[in-house]
C-alpha positions as a Python dict, from the first residue, in 0.01 Angstrom:
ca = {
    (1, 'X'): (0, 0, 0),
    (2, 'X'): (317, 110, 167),
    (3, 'X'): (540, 346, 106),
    (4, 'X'): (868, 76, -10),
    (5, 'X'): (510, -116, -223),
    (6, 'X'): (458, 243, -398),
    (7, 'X'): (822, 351, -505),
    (8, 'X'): (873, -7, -548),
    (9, 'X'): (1188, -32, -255),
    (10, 'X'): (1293, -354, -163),
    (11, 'X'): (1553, -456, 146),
    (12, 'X'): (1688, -153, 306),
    (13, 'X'): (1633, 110, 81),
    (14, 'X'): (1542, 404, 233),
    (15, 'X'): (1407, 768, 102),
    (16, 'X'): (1406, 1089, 313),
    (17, 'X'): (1258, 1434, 227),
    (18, 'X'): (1328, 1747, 354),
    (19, 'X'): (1402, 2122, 248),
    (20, 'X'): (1741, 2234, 155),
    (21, 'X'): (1902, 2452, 356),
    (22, 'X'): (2253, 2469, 234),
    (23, 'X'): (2563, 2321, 60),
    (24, 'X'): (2397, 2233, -296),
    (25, 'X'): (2485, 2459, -583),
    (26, 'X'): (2237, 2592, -788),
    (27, 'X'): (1934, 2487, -496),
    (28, 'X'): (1766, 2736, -360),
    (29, 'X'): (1687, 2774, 56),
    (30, 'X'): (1404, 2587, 141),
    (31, 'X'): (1381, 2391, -184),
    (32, 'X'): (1219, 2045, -150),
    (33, 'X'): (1504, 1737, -167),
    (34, 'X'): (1455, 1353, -173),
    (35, 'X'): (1745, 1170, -68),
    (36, 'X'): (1750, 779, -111),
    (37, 'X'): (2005, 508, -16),
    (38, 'X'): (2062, 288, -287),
    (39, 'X'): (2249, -50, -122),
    (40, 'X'): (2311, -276, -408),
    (41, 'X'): (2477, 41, -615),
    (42, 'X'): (2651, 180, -321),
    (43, 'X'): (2511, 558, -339),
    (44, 'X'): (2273, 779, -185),
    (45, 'X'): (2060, 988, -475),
    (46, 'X'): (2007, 1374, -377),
    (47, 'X'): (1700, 1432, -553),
    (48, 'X'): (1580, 1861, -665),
    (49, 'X'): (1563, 1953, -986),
    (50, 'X'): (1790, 1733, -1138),
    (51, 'X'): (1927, 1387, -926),
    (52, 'X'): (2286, 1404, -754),
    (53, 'X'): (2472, 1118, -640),
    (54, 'X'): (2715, 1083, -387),
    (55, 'X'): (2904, 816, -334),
    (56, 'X'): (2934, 552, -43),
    (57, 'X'): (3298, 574, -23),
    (58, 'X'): (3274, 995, -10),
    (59, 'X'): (3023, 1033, 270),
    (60, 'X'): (3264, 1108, 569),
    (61, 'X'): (2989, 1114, 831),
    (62, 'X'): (2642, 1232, 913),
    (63, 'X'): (2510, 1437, 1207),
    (64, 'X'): (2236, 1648, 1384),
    (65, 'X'): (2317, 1977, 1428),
    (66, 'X'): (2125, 2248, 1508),
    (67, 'X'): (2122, 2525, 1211),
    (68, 'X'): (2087, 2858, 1179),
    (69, 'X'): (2139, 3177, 971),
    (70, 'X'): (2004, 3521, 846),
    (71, 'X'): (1808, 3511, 530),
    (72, 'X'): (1751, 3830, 331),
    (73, 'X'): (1430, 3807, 139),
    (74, 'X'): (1295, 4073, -110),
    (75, 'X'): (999, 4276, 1),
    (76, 'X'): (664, 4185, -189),
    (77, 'X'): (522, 4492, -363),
    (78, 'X'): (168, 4379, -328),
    (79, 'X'): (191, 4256, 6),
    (80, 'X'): (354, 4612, 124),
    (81, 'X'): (85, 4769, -80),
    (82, 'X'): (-211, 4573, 50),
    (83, 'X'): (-88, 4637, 423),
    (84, 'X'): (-15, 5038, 328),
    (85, 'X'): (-373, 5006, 230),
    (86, 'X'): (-535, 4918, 515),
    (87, 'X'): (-354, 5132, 701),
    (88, 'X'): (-338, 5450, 516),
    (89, 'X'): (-567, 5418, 259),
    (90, 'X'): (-528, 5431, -114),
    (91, 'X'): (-271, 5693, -133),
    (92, 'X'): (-51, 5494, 148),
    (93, 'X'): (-138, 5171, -60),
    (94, 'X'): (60, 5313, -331),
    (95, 'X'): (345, 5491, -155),
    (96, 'X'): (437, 5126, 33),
    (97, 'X'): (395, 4936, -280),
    (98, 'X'): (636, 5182, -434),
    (99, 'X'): (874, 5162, -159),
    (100, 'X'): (906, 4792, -132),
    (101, 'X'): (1086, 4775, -457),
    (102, 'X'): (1390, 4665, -438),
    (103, 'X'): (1429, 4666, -83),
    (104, 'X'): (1435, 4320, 132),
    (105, 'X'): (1434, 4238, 485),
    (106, 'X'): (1614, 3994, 698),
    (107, 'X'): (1487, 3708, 895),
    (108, 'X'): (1660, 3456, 1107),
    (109, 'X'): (1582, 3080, 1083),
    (110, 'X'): (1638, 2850, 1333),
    (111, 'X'): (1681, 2461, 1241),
    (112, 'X'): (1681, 2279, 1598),
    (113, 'X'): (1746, 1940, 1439),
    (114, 'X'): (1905, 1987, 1079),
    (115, 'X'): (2078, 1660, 884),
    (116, 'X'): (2408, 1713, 808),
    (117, 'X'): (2553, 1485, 551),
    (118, 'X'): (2955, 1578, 541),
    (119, 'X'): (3133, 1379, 229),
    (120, 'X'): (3464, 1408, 17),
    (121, 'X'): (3417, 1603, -337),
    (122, 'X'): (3523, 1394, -607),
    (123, 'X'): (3919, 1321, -617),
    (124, 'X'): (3986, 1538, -333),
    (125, 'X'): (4027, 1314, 19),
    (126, 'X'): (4198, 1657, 197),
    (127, 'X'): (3835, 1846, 127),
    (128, 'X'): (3500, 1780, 359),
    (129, 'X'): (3190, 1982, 268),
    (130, 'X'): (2871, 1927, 355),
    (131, 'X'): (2519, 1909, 251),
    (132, 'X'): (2251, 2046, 505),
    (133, 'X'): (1892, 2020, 550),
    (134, 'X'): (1565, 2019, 764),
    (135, 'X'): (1425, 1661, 751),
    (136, 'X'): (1066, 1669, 717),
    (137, 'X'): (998, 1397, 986),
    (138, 'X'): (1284, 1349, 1239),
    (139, 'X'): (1193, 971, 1301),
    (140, 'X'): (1252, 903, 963),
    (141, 'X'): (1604, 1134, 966),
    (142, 'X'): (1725, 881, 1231),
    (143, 'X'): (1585, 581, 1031),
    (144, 'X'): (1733, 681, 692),
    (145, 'X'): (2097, 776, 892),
    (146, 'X'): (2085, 394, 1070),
    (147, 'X'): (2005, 253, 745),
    (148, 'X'): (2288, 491, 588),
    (149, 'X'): (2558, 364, 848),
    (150, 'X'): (2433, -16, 815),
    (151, 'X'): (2553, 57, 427),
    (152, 'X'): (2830, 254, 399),
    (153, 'X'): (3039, 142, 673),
    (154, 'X'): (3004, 533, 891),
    (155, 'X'): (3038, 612, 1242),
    (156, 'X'): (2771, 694, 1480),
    (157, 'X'): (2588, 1026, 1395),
    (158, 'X'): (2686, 1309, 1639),
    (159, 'X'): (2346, 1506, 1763),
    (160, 'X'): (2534, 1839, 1855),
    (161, 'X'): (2342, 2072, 2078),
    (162, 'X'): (2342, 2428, 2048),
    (163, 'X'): (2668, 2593, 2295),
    (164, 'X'): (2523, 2867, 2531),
    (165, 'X'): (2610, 3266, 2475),
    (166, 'X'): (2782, 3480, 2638),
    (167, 'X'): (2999, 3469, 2955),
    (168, 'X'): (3056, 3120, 3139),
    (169, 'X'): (3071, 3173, 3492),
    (170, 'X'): (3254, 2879, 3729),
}
């Protein structure tokens, strides 16, 4: 049984999963999303914890960009302690555990090939925003975003590559 047999999908619908990486209220970073392209009702469905739609007529146009930021995650107690432990001993264990509260640490996360969906919010044409995430397989990114384009009229994706740092020499 195929995937379109199991969800039941007929024609060109087309599903894509992925983790959220930005531009959703409410979703949190790495969060899994569905999206699916829905032809005959002329919307794509973001799919977390509740189900979003967007509009044909709002989607401005979709890319591949390359994403990244700084995350700040909390430090785990436990997983401080643990490590204090094995390094220190008991006393250590429970010094790091202590001393993990409340602080976090920052780590930077690279998306080489992130799916950028830019659309219109409702009743305002002036506004783009956009929705970002990591497709889980990139095949299918480029699948759903031809299938996408076939529907709602949009131009060709850009694939935007990452611009060098620092000084340009001639």
């Amino acid at each position: 049984m195929g995937f379109k047999d199991f969800f039941k999908l007929d024609g060109d619908q087309w599903g894509l999963s992925g983790e959220h990486l930005e531009g959703l209220n409410g979703v949190a970073y790495n969060a899994h999303i569905a999206l699916r392209t829905w032809p005959d009702k002329r919307h794509v469905v973001l799919k977390c914890q509740e189900e979003i739609i967007l509009p044909f007529n709002q989607i401005v146009q979709v890319n591949f960009i390359p994403w990244e930021k700084t995350i700040t995650k909390a430090l785990s107690p436990l997983a401080e302690g643990i490590v204090g432990g094995l390094i220190g001993g008991e006393t250590m264990a429970v010094v790091s555990a202590i001393d993990a509260k409340g602080r976090t640490r920052a780590e930077k996360v690279k998306v080489p090939h992130a799916l950028e969906i830019q659309y219109h919010p409702k009743g305002d044409s002036r506004t783009v925003k956009s929705v970002v995430m990591a497709p889980t397989v990139k095949s299918t990114a480029k699948e759903w975003v031809e299938t996408l384009r076939k529907y709602a009229n949009l131009p060709e994706p850009r694939y935007i590559t990452p611009q060098p740092k620092g000084p340009t020499y001639l």
